[in-house]
C-alpha positions in Angstrom: 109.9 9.7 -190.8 110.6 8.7 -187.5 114.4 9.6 -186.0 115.4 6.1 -185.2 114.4 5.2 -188.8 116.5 8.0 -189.9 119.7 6.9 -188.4 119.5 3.4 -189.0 118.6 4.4 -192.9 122.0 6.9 -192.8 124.1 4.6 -191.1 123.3 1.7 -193.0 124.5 4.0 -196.3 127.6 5.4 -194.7 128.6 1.8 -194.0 127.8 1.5 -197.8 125.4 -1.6 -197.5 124.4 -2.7 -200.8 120.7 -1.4 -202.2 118.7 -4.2 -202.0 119.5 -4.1 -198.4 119.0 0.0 -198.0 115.9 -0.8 -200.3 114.4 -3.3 -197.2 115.8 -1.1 -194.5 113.3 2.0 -196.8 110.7 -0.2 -196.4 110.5 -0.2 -192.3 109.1 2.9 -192.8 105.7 2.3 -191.9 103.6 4.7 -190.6 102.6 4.9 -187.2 99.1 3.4 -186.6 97.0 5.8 -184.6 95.0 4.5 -181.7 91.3 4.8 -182.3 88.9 6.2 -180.1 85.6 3.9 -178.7 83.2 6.2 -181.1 85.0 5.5 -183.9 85.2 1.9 -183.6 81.7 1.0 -182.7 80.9 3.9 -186.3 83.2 1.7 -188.4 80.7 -1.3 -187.8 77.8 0.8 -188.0 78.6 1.9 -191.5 79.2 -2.0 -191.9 75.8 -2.5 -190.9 76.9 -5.8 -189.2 76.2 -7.0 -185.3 79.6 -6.7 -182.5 79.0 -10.4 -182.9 79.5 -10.3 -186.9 82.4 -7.8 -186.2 83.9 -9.7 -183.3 84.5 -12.8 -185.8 85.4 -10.7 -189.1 88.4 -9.4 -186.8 89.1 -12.6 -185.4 88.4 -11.6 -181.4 86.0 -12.8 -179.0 82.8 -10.8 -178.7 83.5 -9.4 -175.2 86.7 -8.2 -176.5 85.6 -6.4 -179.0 82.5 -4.9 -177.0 85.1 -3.4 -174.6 86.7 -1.7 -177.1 83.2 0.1 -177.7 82.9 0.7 -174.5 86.4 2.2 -174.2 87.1 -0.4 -171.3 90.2 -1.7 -173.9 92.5 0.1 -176.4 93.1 -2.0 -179.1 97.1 -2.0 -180.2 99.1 -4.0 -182.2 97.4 -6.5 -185.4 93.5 -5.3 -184.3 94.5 -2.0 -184.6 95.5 -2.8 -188.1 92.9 -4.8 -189.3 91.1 -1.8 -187.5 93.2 0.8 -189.9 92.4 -1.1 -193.0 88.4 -1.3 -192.3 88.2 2.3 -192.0 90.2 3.2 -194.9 88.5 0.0 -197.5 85.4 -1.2 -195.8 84.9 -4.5 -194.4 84.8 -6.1 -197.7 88.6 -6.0 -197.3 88.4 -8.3 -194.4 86.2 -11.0 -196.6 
């Protein structure tokens, strides 16, 4: 649990906000994502047994883009590094 997260959760119950709020402020708790190395990337569609092509489309990026991330030339952040998360812990059948 992150500090911010802490603070806003015991400030929000020492202003004695209701619980459905303190219940949606308990859900911003979301883990951090961690950023995944070229290696593992370019492993995650070999174990899909699908082309950069295939994968480039199942994750909704242009080929290039997602051939840079192989190559390491780009970090991918944000909602590809999500979709990116969720491959590697259900498969790519989550993504069909």
């Amino acid at each position: 649990m992150s500090k911010i997260y802490e603070t806003i959760l015991e400030t929000a119950q020492d202003l004695e906000l209701d619980q459905i709020t303190i219940r949606e402020i308990e859900a911003l708790d979301i883990p951090q994502l961690k950023a995944m190395k070229p290696r593992q990337i370019k492993k995650l569609r070999e174990n899909a047994m699908v082309s950069q092509n295939i994968m480039a489309i199942l994750l909704n990026v242009s080929p290039s883009t997602y051939q840079k991330w192989e190559r390491g030339e780009v970090i991918p952040k944000g909602g590809n590094l999500k979709l990116l998360t969720i491959v590697a812990k259900h498969g790519i059948e989550s993504l069909l």
